[in-house]
C-alpha positions as CSV (number, residue, x, y, z in Angstrom):
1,X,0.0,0.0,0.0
2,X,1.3,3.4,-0.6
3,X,0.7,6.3,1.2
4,X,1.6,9.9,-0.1
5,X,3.3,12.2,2.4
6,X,1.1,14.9,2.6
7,X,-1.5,12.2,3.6
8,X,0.4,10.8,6.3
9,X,0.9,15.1,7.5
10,X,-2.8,15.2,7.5
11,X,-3.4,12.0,9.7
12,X,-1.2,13.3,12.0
13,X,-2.5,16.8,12.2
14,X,-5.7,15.6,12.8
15,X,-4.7,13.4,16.1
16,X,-2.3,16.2,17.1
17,X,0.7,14.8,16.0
18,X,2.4,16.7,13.6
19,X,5.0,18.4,15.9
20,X,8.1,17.5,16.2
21,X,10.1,17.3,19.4
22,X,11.3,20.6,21.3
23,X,15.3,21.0,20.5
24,X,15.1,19.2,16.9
25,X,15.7,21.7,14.5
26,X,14.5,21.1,10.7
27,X,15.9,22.5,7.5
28,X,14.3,24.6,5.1
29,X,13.2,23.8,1.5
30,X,15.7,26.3,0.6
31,X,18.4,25.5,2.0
32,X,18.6,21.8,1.1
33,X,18.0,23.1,-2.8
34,X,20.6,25.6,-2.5
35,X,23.8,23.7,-3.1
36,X,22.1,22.0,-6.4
37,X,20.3,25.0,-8.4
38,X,23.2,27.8,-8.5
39,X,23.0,27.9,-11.8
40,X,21.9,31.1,-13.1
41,X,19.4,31.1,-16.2
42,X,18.1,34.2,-18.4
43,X,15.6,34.4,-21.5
44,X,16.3,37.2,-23.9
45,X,14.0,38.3,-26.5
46,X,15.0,38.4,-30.4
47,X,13.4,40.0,-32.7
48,X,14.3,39.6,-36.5
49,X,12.5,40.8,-39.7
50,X,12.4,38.4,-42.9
51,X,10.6,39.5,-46.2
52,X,8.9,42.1,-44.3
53,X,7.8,39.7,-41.4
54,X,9.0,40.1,-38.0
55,X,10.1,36.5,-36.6
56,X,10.1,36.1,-32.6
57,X,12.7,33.8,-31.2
58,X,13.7,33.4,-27.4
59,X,17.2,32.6,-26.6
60,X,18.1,31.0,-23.3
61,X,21.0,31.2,-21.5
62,X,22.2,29.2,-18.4
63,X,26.0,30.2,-16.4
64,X,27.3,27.4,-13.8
65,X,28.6,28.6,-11.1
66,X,31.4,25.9,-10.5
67,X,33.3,25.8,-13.6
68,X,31.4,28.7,-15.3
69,X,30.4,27.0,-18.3
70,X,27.8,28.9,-20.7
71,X,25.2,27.3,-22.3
72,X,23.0,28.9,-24.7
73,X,19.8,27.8,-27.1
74,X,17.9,29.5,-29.5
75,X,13.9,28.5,-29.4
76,X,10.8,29.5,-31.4
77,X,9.0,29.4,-28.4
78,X,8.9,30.4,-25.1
79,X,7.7,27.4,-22.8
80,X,8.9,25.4,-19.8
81,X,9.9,22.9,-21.6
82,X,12.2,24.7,-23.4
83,X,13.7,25.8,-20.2
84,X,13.8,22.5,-18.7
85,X,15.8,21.0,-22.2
86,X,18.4,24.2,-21.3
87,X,19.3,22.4,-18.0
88,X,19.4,18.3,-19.9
């Protein structure tokens, strides 16, 4: 059987469990995701004009921090999953 986490919050919740004990310290969401995403990303718009037409294209860019390696894709649209390819 498999339980989701959020259900097992609620369970607890509801019978007044969902503390934890005094002196244990939890870490935030952010810190944990800190030392993975440091990467920084940026979407710049580009406008051209062919045969009297103006073409849209968004070019993504992503900088690492560790070895500061640039990455950059060109993409006729401007969608998440574009952004996620950026970073695959």
């Amino acid at each position: 059987m498999k339980v989701s986490s959020t259900g097992v919050y609620f369970v607890l919740k509801r019978n007044g469990l969902n503390r934890l004990p005094n002196g244990r310290k939890t870490r935030s969401l952010s810190n944990v995701m800190k030392g993975r995403f440091q990467d920084q990303a940026d979407v710049k718009f580009l406008t051209f004009v062919k045969n009297g037409r103006k073409i849209r294209r968004f070019q993504y860019t992503a900088i690492a921090d560790a070895p500061r390696a640039r990455t950059l894709k060109v993409y006729d649209r401007r969608t998440r999953k574009n952004a996620i390819d950026l970073f695959t």
